[in-house]
N, C-alpha and C positions, 0 to 999 in steps of 0.2 A: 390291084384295088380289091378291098375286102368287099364282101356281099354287102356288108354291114354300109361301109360308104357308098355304094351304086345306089343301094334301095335310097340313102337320103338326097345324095347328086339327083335321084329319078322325082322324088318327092320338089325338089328345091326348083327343079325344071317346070313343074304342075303350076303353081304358083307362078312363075316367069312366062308360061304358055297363057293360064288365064289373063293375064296384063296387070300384075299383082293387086294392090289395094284396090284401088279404084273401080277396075272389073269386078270385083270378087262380092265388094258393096253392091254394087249394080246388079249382080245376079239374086242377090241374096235380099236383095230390095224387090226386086222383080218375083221372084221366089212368095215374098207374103205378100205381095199386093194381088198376084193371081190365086192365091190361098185364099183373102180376103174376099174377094171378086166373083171367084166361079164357084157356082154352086156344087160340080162334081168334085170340092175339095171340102165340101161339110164336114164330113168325116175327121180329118185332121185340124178342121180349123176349132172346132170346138176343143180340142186339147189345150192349145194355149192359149196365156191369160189374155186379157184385157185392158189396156191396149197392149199391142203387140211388139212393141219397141223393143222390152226385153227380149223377147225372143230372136227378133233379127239382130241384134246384138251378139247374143249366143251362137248364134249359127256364124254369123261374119269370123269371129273370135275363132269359133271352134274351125272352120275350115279355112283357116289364116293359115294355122299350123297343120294343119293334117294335110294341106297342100307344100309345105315344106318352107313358108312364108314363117313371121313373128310367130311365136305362140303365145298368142295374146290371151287363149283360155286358161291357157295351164298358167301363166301367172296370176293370173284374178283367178282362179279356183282349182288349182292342182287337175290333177287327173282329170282326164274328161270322163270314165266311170259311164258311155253313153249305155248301156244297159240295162244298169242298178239307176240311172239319172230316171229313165224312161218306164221304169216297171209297175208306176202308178198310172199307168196310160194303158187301156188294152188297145193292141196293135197286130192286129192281123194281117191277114193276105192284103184286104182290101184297103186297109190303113196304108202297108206299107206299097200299095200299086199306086193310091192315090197322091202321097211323097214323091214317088218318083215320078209318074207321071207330069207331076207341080216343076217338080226340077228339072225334068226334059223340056217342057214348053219355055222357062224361063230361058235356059239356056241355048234357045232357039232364037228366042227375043231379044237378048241382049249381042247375040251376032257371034257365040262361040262357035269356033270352024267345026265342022260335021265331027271328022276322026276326032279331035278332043273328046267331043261331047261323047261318043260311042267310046273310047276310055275310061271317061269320068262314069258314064252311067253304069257301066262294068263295077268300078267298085263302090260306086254309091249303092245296086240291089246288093253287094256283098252283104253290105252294111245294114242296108234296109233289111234284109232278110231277116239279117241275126238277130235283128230287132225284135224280132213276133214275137210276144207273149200270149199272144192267143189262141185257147183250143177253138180249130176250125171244125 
């Protein structure tokens, strides 16, 4: 087996662990409604529009396939490009503590097994990290 197929077998597994579609809405529904909700997510809620539909749309999309599920982003818009997407946004430390934070809680909430969640949140800061465009 080539590296090339583990990492996507490994990806496709992600997706099958969260409990594919259904889960995956459910976190990501949970994800902006505690966005919406708590005040220590102001920071990132004032990013996205009004209402918020589009976005949880996005995010479901986008982590369909980056879980190894449908790539329902990249057919509705090619590339996910999340860096150049985001670089209209300043995002810093606390931006991006404040995401992850949003997305540990949610995935607390909707009953994701511990070990997943300390997985997922491994490459979600990857992610969030590389995100920062802002001088601290």
């Amino acid at each position: 087996m080539t590296q090339e197929t583990q990492q996507q077998e490994e990806k496709s597994n992600l997706y099958t662990l969260i409990g594919g579609a259904d889960k995956l809405r459910e976190l990501v529904d949970r994800f902006y409604d505690l966005m919406e909700l708590e005040p220590e997510f102001a920071g990132i809620r004032v990013m996205h529009p009004q209402p918020i539909d589009s976005s949880r749309d996005k995010l479901f999309w986008f982590l369909s396939g980056w879980m190894g599920g449908p790539d329902l982003y990249v057919e509705q818009f090619g590339h996910p490009r999340l860096r150049a997407r985001h670089l209209a946004y300043p995002i810093g430390i606390s931006e991006r503590d404040q995401w992850l934070r949003c997305m540990a809680w949610a995935m607390q909430e909707v009953g994701i097994e511990e070990g997943f969640q300390l997985h997922l949140m491994n490459s979600f800061f990857q992610t969030a990290d590389w995100m920062r465009n802002k001088a601290e």
